[in-house]
C-alpha positions in Angstrom: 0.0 0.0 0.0 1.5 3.5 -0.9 1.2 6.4 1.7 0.0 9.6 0.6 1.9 12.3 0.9 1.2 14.9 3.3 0.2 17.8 1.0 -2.0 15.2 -0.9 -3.6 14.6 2.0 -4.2 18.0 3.2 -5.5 19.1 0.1 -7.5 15.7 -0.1 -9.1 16.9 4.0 -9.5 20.1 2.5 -11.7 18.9 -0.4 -13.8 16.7 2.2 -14.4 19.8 4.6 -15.5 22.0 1.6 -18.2 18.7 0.2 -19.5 18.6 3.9 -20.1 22.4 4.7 -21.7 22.8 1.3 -23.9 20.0 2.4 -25.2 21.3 5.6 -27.4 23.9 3.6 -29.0 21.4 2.3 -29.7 19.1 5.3 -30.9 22.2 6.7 -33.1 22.7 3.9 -34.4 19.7 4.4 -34.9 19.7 7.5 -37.1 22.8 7.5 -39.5 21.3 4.6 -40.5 18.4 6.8 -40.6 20.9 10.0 -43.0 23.1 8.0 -44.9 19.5 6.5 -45.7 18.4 9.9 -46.5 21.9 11.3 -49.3 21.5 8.4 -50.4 18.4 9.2 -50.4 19.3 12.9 -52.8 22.5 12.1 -54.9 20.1 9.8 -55.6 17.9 12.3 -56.1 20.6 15.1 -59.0 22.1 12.9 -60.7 18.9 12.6 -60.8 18.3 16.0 -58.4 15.5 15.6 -56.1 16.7 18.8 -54.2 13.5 19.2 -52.8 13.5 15.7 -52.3 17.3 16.0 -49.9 16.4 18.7 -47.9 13.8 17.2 -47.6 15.7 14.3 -46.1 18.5 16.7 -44.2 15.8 18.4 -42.7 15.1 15.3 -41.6 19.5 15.1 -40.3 19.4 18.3 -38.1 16.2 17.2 -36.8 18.5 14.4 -36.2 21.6 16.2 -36.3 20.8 20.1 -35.7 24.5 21.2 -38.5 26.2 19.0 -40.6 27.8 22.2 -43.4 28.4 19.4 -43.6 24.1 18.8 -43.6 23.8 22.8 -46.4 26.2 23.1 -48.5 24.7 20.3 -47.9 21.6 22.5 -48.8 23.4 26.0 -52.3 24.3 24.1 -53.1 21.3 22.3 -52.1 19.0 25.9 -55.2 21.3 27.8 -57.5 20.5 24.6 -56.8 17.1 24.6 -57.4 17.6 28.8 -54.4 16.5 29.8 -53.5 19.6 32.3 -49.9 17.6 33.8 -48.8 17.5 29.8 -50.2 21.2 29.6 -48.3 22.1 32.7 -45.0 20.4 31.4 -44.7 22.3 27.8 -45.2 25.6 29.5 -42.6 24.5 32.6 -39.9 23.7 29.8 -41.1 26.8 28.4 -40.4 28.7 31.3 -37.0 27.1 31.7 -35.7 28.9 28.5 -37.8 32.3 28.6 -38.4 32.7 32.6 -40.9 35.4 31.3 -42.8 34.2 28.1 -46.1 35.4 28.8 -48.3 32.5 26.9 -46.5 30.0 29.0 -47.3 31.8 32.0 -50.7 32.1 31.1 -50.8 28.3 29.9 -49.8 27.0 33.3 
């Protein structure tokens, strides 16, 4: 097996860097088409009453973006719909924990 020689190599990690960071636009691309696909289906759902598939589908957002307070308060909301005021209570705690005084999680809890 030959070795490579060092500048070679360099210029090969270089190459490599440059193929990754012109990737991660498009991973974030990506990314933010299903983010915006669920937050769809998540609305769909919420307007025909179906709240359980509403919050999977926000679920599925928070997955994709964990520290979007806008996904967690869509949450918060759909938890006291569904009547489940501990879930409710939760979202706007973690809420809280980021933004001490976001006022829709305040008024949530």
């Amino acid at each position: 097996m030959q070795m490579l020689s060092l500048p070679i190599l360099r210029l090969l990690c270089c190459c490599l860097a440059l193929c990754v960071a012109a990737g991660v636009p498009r991973l974030a691309q990506a990314t933010e088409a299903e983010f915006l696909r669920w937050r769809q289906q998540s609305e769909q759902a919420e307007a025909r009453g179906d709240i359980p598939q509403s919050i999977l589908a926000a679920l599925r957002m928070h997955s994709l973006k964990p520290g979007d307070l806008p996904t967690m308060l869509v949450l918060s909301g759909l938890y006291g719909k569904a009547g489940q005021p501990d879930q409710q209570l939760l979202w706007s705690r973690k809420i809280l924990k980021l933004q001490p005084r976001h006022l829709e999680a305040l008024i949530n809890q």
